[in-house]
C-alpha positions in Angstrom: -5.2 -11.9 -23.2 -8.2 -11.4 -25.5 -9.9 -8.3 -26.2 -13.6 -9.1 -25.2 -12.1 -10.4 -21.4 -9.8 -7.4 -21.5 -12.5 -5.0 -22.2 -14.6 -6.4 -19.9 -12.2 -6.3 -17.0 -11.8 -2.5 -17.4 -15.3 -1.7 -17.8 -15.5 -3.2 -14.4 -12.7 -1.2 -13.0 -14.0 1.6 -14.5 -17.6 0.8 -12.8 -15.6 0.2 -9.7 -14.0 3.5 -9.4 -17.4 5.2 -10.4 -18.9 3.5 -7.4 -16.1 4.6 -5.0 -15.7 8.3 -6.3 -19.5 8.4 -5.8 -19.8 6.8 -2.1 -16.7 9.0 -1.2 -18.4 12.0 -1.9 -21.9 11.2 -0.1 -19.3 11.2 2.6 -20.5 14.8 4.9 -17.0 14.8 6.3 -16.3 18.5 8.0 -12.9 18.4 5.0 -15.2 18.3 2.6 -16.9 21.7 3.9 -13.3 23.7 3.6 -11.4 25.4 1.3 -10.8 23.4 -1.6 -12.9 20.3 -1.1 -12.3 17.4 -1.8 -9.8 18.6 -4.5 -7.2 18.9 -1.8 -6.8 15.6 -1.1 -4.5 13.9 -3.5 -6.1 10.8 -3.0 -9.2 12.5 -4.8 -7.4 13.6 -7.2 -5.6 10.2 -8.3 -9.3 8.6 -8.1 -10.0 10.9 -10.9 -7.0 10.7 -12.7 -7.6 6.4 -12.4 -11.6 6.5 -13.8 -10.6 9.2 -16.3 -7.9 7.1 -17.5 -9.8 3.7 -17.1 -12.8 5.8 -18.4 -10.5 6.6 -21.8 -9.3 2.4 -22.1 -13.2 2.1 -21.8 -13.4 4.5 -25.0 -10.3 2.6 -27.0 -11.9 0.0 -26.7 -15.2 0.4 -27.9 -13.4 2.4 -30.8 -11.3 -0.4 -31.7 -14.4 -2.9 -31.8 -16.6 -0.6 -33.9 -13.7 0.6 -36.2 -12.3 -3.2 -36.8 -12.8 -4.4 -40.5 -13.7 -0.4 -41.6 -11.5 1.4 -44.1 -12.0 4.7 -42.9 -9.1 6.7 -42.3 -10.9 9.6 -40.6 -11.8 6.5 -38.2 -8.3 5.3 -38.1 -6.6 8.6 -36.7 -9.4 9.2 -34.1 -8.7 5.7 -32.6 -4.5 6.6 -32.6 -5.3 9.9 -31.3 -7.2 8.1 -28.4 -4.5 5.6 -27.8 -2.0 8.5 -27.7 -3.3 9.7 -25.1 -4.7 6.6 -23.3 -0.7 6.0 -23.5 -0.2 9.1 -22.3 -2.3 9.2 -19.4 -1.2 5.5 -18.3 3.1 6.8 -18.3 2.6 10.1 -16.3 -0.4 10.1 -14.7 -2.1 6.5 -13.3 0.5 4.9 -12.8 3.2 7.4 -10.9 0.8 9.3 -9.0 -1.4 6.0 -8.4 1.6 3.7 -6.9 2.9 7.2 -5.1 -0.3 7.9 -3.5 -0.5 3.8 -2.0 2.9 3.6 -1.5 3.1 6.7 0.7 -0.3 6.3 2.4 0.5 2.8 4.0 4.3 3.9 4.5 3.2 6.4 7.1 -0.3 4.8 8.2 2.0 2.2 9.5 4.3 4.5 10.7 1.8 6.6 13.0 -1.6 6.9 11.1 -2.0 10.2 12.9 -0.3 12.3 10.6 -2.0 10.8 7.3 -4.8 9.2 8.0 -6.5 10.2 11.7 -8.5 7.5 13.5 -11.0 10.1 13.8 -12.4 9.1 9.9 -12.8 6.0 10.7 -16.1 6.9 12.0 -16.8 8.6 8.6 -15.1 6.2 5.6 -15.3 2.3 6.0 -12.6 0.0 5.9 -13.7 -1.3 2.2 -13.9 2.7 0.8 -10.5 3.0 2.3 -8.6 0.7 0.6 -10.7 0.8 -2.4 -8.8 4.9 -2.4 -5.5 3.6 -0.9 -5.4 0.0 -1.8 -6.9 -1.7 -5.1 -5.5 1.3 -7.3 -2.2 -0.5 -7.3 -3.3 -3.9 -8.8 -5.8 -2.1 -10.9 -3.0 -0.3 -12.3 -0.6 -3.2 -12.6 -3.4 -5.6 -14.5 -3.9 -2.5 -17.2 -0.2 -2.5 -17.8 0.1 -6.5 -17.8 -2.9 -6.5 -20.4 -1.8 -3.9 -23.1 1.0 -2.3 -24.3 1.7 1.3 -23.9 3.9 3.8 -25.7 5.8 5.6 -23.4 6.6 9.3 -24.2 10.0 10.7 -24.8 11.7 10.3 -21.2 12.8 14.0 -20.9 9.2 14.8 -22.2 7.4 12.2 -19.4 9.6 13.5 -16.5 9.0 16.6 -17.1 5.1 16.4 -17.4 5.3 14.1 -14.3 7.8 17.2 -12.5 4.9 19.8 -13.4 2.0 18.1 -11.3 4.1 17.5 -8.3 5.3 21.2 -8.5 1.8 22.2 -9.5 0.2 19.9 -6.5 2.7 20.8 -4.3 1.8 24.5 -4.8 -1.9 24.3 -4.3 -1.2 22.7 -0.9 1.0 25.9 0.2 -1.8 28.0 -1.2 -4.0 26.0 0.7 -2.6 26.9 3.7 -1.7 30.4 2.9 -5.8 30.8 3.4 -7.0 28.2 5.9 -3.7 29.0 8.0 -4.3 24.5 8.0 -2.0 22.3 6.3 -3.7 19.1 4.2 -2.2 16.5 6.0 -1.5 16.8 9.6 2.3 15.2 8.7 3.4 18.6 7.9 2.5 20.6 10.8 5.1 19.0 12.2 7.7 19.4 9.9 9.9 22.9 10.5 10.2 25.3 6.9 13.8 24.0 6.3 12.4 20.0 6.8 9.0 20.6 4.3 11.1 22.2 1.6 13.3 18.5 1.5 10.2 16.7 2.4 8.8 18.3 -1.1 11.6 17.8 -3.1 11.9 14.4 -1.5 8.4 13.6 -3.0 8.8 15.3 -6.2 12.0 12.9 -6.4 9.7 9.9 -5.7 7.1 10.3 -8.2 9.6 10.7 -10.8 11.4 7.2 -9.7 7.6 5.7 -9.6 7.7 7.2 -13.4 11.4 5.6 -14.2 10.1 2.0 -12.5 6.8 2.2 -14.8 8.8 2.7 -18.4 11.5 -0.1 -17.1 8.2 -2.4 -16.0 6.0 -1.4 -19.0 9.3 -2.5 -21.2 10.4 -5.9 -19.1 6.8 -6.9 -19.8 6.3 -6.4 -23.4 10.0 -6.8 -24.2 10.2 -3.2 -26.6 14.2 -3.4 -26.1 13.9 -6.1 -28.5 
């Protein structure tokens, strides 16, 4: 695709996730009122991670427009530095923790919506904020990687980044409930000590797949083997 639609098309995403991090906060939902916010929820958290990262494409872009035809090398090593870590951002962060979070949501909403997703916020988010949190982040994510190529990291190096923010989110959950005495998600309330210690390994396991199935897409698509 060309650059000007490309650009456009995350400039809009970007715009898109601003709108939804912004009507999702206006939200006076009693969570938002406890310990840790709306930073508990890792659905907030991969919101931010998305317009950070879409935020940062936003950037390249503009960088590679105003740097194109310019001889400057100071120029030059800014805009690789920014792709680095557009790259980066797109291998460990948007897209495992972006297909994790709608892959998991809608497994156990449709399972029994009780334990993820109470019928009781229904009466606080609307249907189009809902799936604009648990939906459009995967095709959002999928049109990124179809539109430009990105340089994976070392896979020992992108596991292992992806391993530290499941351990790290997993972590500020217990801690979570080591002071409300609550757990996150009403899911785990039911699960005995033996069960949530699989359950998070389980997870951690799944991200890191979601990570593996992103280098082998990111690869069949732009054909790197060869």
């Amino acid at each position: 695709m060309a650059l000007v639609p490309c650009q456009v098309l995350r400039a809009a995403i970007l715009l898109s996730y601003c709108s939804i991090l912004c009507n999702y906060k206006a939200i006076d939902m009693p969570a938002h009122q406890t310990y840790g916010g709306s930073w508990k929820f890792l659905t907030f958290i991969d919101l931010v991670i998305q317009a950070v990262f879409f935020g940062i494409c936003v950037l390249t872009d503009l960088s590679s427009l105003l740097t194109k035809g310019n001889d400057s090398q100071e120029q030059e090593r800014q805009l690789r530095k920014l792709i680095s870590l557009r790259d980066w951002m797109m291998a460990v962060l948007a897209f495992p923790v972006g297909v994790f979070v709608v892959t998991m949501f809608w497994s156990i909403y449709i399972y029994d919506r009780e334990m993820v997703y109470p019928k009781l916020l229904d009466n606080f988010i609307p249907a189009w904020l809902n799936h604009g949190m648990h939906t459009t982040v995967l095709p959002f994510v999928l049109i990124e990687m179809r539109t430009t190529h990105h340089q994976y990291p070392s896979r020992s190096c992108g596991l292992a980044a992806v391993c530290t923010f499941a351990v790290g989110y997993i972590l500020w959950v217990c801690w979570i409930h080591h002071i409300t005495g609550m757990w996150v998600y009403p899911l785990l309330e039911h699960l005995s000590p033996g069960v949530k210690i699989i359950f998070f390994a389980a997870v951690t396991v799944i991200i890191n797949v979601f990570y593996l199935v992103g280098e082998i897409l990111n690869n069949y698509i732009w054909d790197t083997q060869k």
